[in-house]
N, C-alpha and C positions, 0 to 999 in steps of 0.2 A: 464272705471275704474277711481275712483277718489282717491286720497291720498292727508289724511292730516297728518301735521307732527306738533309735538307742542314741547316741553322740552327744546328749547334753553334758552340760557341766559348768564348773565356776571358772572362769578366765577375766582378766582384767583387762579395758579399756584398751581399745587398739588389738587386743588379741583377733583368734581367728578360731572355729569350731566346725565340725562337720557333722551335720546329724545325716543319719539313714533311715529308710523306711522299707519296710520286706512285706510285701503283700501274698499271701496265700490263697487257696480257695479255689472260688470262681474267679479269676482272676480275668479269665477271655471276654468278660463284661463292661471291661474297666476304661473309661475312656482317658477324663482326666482328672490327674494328681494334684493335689497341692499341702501347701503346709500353713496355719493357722498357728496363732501364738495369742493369750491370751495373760498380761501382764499382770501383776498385785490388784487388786480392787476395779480391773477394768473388766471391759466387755472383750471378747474374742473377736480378732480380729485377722482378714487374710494376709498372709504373706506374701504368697507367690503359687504360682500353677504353671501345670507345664501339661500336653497333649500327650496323647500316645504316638510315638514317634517324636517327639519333643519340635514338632512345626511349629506350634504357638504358648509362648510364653509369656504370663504376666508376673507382674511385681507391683507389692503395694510402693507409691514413693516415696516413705519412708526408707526402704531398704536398696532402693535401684543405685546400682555402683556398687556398691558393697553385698548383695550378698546374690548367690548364683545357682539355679535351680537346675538337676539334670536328672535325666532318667534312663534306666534299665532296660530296656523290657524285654530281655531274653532271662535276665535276674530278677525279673519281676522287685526293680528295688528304685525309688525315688531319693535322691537325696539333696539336700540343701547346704551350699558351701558358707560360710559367713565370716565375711572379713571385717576388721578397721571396726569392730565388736562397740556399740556404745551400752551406755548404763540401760537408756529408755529400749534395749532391748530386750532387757530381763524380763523372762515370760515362761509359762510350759508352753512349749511346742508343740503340735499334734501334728501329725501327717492327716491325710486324708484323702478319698476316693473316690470318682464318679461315676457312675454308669453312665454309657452315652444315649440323649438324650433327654437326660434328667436336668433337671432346672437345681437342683443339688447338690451338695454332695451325700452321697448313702451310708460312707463304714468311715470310721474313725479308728484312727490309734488311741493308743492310754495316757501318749503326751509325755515327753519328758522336758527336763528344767534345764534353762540356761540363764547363768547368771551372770551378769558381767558387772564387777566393782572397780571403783575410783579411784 
C-alpha cells in the first residue's frame, strides 16, 4: 500500500487547510485511516482516525472542534479539514493506514508541512 498526502502549507493563525491522502495498492486490506503530525523537536503524535465506512471516528483533543476527518473509499482518499488553524499546530502531517486487525498502523505517507504563523 502506498499513500500520498499533499494540502500542506503556510497559512496564518485562524486560517483553514485541507490536506488529502490517496492510498493505492492493496488497498482491500485497509481498515483504518488516520493522520499523525509530528511538530519541530517533538515526538509524533495522533491526530485523528476514521473506519472504513467512516462509523468510528477519533480525534486527539487538542484538535476536536476544529479540525474534521473524512473519508473516501470508492476514491480510496482520506482527508483531513482544518480550521480556526493555531501556531501549536505547525507539524509535518503523515496520513496513515491500518490493516484490520492490526494493533498498528502498517504504511505511512511521506508527510507534508503545515505551517501556521502569528
Amino acid at each position: 500500500v502506498q499513500l500520498q498526502a499533499c494540502g500542506g502549507g503556510l497559512v496564518q493563525v485562524g486560517g483553514s487547510l485541507r490536506l488529502s491522502c490517496v492510498a493505492s495498492g492493496s488497498i482491500f486490506s485497509i481498515n483504518v485511516m488516520g493522520w499523525y503530525r509530528q511538530p519541530p523537536g517533538k515526538e509524533r503524535e495522533v491526530v485523528a482516525s476514521i473506519n472504513s465506512g467512516g462509523g468510528r471516528i477519533n480525534y486527539a483533543d487538542s484538535v476536536k472542534g476544529r479540525f474534521t476527518i473524512s473519508r473516501d473509499d470508492a476514491k480510496n482518499m482520506v482527508g483531513l479539514q482544518m480550521n480556526n488553524l493555531k501556531p501549536e499546530d505547525t507539524a509535518v502531517y503523515y496520513c496513515a493506514a491500518r490493516r484490520a486487525f492490526s494493533a498498528s498502523y502498517n504504511f505511512w505517507g511521506q508527510g507534508t508541512l503545515v505551517t501556521v504563523s502569528s
